[in-house]
C-alpha positions as CSV (number, residue, x, y, z in Angstrom):
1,X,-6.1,9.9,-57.1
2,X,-9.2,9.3,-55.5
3,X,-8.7,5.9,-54.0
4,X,-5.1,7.5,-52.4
5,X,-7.8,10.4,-51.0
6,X,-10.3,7.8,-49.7
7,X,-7.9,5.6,-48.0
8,X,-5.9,9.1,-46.6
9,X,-9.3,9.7,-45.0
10,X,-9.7,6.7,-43.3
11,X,-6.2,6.3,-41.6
12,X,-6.4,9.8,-40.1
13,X,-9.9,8.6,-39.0
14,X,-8.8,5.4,-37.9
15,X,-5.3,7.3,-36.1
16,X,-8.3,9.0,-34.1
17,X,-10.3,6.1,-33.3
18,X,-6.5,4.9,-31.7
19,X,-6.4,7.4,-29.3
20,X,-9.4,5.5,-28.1
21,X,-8.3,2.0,-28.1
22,X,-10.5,1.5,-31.0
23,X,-8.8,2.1,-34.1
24,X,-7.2,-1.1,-35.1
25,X,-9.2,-2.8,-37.3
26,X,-9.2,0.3,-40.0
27,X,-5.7,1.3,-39.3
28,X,-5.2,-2.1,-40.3
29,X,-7.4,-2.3,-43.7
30,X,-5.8,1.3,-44.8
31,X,-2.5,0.2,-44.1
32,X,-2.5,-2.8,-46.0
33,X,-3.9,-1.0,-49.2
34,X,-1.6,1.9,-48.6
35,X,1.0,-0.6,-48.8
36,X,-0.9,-2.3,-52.3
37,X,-1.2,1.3,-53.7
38,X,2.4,2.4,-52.9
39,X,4.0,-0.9,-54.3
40,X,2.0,-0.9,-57.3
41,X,2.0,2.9,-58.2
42,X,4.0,3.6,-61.4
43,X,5.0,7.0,-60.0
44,X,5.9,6.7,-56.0
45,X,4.3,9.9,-54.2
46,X,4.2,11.7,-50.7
47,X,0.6,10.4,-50.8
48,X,1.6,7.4,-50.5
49,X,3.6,7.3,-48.3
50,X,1.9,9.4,-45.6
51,X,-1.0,6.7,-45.4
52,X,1.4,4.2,-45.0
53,X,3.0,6.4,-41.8
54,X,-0.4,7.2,-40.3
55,X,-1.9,3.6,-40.5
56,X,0.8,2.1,-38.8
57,X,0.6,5.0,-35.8
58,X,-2.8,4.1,-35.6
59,X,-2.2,0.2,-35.7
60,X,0.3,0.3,-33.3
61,X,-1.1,2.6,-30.6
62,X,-3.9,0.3,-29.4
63,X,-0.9,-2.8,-29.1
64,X,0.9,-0.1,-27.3
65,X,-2.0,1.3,-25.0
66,X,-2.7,-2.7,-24.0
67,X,0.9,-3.9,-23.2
68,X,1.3,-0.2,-20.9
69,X,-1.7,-1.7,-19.3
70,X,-2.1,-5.4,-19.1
71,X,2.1,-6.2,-20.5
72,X,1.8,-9.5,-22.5
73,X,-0.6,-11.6,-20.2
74,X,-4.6,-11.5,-20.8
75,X,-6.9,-8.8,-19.3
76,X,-6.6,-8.7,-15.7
77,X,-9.6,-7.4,-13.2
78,X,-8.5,-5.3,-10.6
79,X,-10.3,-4.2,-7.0
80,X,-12.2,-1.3,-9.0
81,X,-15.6,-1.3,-10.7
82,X,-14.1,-0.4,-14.3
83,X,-13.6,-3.0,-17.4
84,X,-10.7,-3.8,-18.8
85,X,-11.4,-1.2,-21.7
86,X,-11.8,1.2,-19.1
87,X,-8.8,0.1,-17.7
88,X,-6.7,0.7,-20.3
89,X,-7.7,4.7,-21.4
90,X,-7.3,4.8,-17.6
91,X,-4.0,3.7,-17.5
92,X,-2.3,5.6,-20.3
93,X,-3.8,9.0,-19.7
94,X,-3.2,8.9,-15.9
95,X,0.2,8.7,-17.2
96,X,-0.3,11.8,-18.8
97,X,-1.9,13.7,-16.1
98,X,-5.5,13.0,-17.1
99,X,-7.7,11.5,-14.9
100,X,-10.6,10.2,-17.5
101,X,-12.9,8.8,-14.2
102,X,-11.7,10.6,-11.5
103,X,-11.5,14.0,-12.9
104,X,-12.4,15.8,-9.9
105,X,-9.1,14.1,-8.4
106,X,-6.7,15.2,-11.0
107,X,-4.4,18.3,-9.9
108,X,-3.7,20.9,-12.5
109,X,-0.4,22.1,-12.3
110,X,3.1,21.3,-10.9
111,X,2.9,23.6,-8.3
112,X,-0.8,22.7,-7.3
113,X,1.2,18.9,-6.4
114,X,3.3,20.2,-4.1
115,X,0.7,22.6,-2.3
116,X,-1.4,19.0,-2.3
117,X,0.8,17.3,-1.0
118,X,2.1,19.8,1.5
119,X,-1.4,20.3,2.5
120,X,-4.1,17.4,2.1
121,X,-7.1,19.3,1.2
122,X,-9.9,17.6,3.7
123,X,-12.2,15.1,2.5
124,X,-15.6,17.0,2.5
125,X,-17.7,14.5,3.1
126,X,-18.8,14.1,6.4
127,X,-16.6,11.9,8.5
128,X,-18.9,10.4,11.2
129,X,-16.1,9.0,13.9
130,X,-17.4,6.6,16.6
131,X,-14.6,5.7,19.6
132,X,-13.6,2.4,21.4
133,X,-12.1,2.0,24.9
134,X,-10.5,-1.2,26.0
135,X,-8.2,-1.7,28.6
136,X,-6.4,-5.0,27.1
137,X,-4.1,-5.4,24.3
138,X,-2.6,-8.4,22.6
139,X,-6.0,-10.2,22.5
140,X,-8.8,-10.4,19.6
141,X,-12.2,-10.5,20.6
142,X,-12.8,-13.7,20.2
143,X,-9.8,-15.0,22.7
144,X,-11.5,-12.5,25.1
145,X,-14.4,-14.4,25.2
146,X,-12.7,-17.3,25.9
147,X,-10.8,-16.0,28.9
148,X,-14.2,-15.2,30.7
149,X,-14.5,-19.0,30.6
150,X,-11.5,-19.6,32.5
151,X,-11.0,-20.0,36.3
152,X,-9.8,-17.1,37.8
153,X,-7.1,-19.6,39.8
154,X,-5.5,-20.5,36.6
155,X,-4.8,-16.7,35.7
156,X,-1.5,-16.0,36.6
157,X,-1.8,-12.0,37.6
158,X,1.3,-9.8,35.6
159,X,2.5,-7.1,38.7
160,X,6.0,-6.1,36.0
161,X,7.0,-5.9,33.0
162,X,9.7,-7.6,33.4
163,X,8.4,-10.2,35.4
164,X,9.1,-13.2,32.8
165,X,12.1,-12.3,32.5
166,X,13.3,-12.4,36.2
167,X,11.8,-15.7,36.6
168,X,14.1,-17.6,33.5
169,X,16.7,-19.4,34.8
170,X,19.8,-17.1,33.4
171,X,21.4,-20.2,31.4
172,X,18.0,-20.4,29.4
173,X,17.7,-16.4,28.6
174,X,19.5,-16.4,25.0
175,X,19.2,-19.3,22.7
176,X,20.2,-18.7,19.5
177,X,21.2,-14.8,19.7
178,X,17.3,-14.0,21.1
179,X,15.6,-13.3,24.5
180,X,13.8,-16.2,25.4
181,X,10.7,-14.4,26.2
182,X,10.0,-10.7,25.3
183,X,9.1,-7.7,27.6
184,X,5.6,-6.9,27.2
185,X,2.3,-5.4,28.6
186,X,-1.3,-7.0,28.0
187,X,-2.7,-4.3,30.6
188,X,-2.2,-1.1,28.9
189,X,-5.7,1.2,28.9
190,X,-6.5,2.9,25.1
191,X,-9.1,5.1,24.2
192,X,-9.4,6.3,20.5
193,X,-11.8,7.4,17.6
194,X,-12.3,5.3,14.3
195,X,-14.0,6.2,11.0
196,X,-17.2,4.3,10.4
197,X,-16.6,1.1,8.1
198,X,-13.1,0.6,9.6
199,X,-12.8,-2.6,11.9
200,X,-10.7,-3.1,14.7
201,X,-9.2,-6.3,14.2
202,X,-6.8,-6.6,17.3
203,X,-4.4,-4.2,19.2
204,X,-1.3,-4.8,21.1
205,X,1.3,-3.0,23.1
206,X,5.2,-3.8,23.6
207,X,8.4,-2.5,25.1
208,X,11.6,-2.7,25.2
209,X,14.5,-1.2,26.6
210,X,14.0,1.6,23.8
211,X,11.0,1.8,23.2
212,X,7.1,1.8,23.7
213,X,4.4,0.3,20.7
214,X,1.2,0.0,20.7
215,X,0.1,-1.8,17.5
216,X,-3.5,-1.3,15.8
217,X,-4.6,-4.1,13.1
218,X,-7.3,-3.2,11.2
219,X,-9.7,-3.8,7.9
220,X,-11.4,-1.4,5.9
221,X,-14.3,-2.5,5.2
222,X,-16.1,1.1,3.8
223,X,-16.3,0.1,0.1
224,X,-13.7,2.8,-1.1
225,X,-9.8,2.6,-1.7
226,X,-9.0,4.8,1.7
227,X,-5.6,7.1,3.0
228,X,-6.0,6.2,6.6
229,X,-3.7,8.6,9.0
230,X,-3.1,7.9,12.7
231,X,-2.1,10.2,15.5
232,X,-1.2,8.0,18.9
233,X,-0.6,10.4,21.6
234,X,1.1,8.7,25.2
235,X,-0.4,9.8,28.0
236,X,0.6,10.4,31.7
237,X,-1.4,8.6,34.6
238,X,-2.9,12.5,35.4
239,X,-3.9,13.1,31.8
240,X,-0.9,14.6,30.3
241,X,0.6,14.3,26.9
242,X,3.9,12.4,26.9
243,X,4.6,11.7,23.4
244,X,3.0,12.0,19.7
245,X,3.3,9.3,17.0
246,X,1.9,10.0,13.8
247,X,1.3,7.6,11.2
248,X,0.4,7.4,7.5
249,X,-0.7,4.1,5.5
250,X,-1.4,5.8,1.9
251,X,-3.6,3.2,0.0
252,X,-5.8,0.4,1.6
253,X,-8.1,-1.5,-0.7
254,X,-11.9,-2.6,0.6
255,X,-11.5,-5.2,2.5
256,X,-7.6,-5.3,3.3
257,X,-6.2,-5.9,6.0
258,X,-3.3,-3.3,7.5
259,X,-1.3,-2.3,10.6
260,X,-0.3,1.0,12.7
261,X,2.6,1.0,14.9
262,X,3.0,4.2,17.1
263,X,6.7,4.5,18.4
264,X,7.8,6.1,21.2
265,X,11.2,6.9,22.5
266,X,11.9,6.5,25.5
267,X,14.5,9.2,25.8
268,X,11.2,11.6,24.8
269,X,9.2,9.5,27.8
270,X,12.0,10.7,30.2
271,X,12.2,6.7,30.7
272,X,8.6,6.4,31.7
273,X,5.9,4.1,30.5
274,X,3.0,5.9,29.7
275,X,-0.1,5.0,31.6
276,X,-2.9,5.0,29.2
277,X,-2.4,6.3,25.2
278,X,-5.3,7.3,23.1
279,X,-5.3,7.1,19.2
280,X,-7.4,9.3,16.6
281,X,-7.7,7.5,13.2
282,X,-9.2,9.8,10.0
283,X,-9.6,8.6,6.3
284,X,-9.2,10.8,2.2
285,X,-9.0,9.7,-0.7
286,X,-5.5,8.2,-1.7
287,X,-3.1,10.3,-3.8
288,X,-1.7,7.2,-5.2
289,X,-3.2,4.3,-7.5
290,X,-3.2,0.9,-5.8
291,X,-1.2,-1.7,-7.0
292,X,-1.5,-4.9,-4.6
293,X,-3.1,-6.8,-7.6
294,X,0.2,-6.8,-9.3
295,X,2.3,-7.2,-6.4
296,X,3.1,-11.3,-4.8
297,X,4.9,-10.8,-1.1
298,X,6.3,-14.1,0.5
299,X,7.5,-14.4,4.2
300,X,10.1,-17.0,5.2
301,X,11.4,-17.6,8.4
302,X,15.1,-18.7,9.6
303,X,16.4,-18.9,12.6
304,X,15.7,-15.5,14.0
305,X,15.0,-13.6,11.0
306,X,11.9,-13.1,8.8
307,X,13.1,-13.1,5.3
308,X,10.0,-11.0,3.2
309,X,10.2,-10.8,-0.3
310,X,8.0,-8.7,-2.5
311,X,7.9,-9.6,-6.6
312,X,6.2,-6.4,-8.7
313,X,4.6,-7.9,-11.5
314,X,4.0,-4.1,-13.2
315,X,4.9,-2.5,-16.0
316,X,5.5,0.3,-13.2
317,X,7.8,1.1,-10.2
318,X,6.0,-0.1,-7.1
319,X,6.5,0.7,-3.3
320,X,5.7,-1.9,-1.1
321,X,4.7,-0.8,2.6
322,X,4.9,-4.4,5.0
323,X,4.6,-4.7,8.6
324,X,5.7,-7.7,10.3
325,X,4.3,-8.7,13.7
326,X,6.1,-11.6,15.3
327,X,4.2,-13.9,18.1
328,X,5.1,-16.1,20.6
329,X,2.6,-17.9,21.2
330,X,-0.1,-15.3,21.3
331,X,2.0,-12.3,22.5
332,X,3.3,-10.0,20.1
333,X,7.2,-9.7,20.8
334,X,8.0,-7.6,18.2
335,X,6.8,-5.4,15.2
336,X,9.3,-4.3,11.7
337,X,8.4,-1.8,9.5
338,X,10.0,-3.0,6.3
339,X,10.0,-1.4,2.3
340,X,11.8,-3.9,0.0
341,X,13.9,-2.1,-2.3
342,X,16.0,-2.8,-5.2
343,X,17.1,0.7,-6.2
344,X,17.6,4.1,-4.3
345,X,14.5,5.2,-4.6
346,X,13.0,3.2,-2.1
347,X,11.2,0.8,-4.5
348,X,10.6,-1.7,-7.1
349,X,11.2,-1.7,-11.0
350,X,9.2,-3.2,-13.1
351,X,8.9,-6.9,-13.1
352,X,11.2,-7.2,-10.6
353,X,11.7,-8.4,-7.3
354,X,13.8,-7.6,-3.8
355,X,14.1,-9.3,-0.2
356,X,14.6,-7.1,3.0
357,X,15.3,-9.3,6.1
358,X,14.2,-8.6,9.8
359,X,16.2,-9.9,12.8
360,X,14.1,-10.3,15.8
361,X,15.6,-9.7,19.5
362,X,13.1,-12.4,21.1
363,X,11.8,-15.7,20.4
364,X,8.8,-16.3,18.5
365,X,6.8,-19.4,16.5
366,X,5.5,-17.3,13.9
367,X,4.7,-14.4,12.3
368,X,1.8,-12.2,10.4
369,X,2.3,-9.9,7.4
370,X,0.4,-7.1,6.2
371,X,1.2,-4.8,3.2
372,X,0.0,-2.2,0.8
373,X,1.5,-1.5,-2.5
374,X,1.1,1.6,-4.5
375,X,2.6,3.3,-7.6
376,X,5.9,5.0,-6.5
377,X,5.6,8.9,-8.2
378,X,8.5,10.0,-8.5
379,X,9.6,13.2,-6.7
380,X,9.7,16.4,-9.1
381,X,12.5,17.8,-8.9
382,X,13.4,21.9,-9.4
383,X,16.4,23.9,-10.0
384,X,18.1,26.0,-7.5
């Protein structure tokens, strides 16, 4: 009666310890005498039996918490400054609403999500913004430094748009489905704000009969997992506001790499071209967990197409945000927006994989990728 008491004690205890990742080793010891006792008990009792019931909870809980976080492959680091055992109480009770490190983050109620995300409560640190003017787009700073070596008599002066194009012998305009060379300005004046520890990498601008783009690549470089949102507003030659594009890239890791693209319609320019556009760039804490290090992306060309392909590695759906800028030469001809998919929701399952393809309208030699991946929460749905 006693030992049955004893070892009852010790797998509740060790059940406990579970919840904490640490309760296998005397889940296991109580299960395996629970089992002993119960098979060699003359009389077979509730006793028994419920040690049996708790030890294995508590021996298969930890097994459970590990594969939820790492599947079946060996402890993985990933871009934050937890261990893996950290990791994994992370993991499982995010699922469940509670934010073990990040308390402060964790929203209370179901109503409280939808206010959030309705209305982004403002970072309230202070966000020190410093601007950037520059009056030519398409080039990093280092090929700008290269053009000051260059003759000015070798520097063929753009007066349209559309000049290229006008100059191409008709015959050699399409090859293969595509404009030979895309319409494009390198002259287009921007003025904009950036949050301190964010890098402009290179800008651009395009057009085409539809539309106007100018394209921002940048890298955070602050130390934190950042929400960057981006307002470009297209301006008139006198000042005015033409257009707004706003812009959203939920979760960038230190470090990363990633792309804005403001779109404007034409129909909304009244078939202008703005003169100058300005951009305002801010940055929160993300709302969703980042999940790059679990997702491989892969960018093929054929022909005219870029074929990208994104594999979520995860024991969780994924949604993979990927911009595709496609060059000629160094001249951005065009810029996709693309969210490989292989369900309705706009994402991936877990440890799956889906391809979206891109067809360009110009020629180009090649092609840069950038992406984000997060953990796609799914909508919460009510009753009418």
């Amino acid at each position: 009666m006693h030992i049955t008491l004893i070892f009852l004690l010790i797998s509740i205890i060790g059940l406990v310890m579970s919840l904490f990742v640490i309760g296998f080793l005397p889940s296991l010891v109580s299960l395996i005498w629970g089992i002993y006792l119960f098979v060699n008990a003359e009389e077979k009792t509730i006793s028994g039996a419920r040690i049996i019931a708790i030890s294995t909870a508590g021996f298969l809980l930890p097994i459970i918490m590990y594969l939820n976080t790492f599947g079946f492959s060996l402890p993985q680091k990933d871009n934050s400054d937890v261990n893996f055992y950290q990791q994994i109480l992370s993991t499982n009770y995010s699922n469940l609403g509670i934010d073990i490190f990040n308390p402060k983050e964790k929203v209370e109620t179901e109503d409280e999500t939808l206010l959030a995300e309705a209305e982004p409560e403002i970072s309230k640190e202070p966000e020190e913004t410093y601007f950037i003017n520059t009056d030519t787009f398409g080039k990093r700073k280092e090929e700008l430094e290269k053009e000051k070596e260059i003759d000015d008599t070798d520097v063929k002066e753009n007066t349209g748009i559309f000049e290229s194009l006008d100059s191409i012998d008709p015959k050699e305009k399409n090859k293969g489905g595509i404009v030979s060379i895309a319409p494009s300005d390198d002259d287009m004046p921007s003025y904009g704000g950036l949050p301190v520890g964010t890098l402009l990498v290179a800008q651009y601008f395009r057009e085409d009969d539809h539309n106007c783009n100018p394209v921002l690549v940048l890298q955070n470089k602050t130390g934190d997992i950042c929400r960057y949102e981006c307002r470009f507003i297209a301006r008139a030659k006198n000042g005015d506001e033409m257009a707004i594009s706003d812009k959203t890239v939920e979760v960038v890791r230190d470090g990363a790499v990633f792309v804005f693209e403001g779109r404007f319609d034409k129909r909304e320019l009244g078939g202008r071209t703005p003169d100058a556009y300005e951009f305002s760039i801010s940055k929160r804490l993300p709302y969703e967990k980042d999940m790059a290090n679990y997702v491989s992306v892969y960018t093929a060309v054929e022909g005219s197409s870029a074929l990208l392909t994104a594999e979520n590695k995860s024991g969780k759906k994924v949604k993979v945000d990927a911009y595709v800028l496609f060059f000629d030469g160094e001249e951005l001809v065009d810029c996709m927006w693309m969210i490989p998919q292989n369900t309705d929701e706009v994402l991936l399952e877990p440890g799956t994989a889906a391809t979206i393809q891109g067809d360009a309208y110009y020629r180009f030699d090649r092609v840069e990728t950038f992406y984000t991946a997060y953990e796609a929460i799914e909508a919460l749905k009510t009753d009418n």
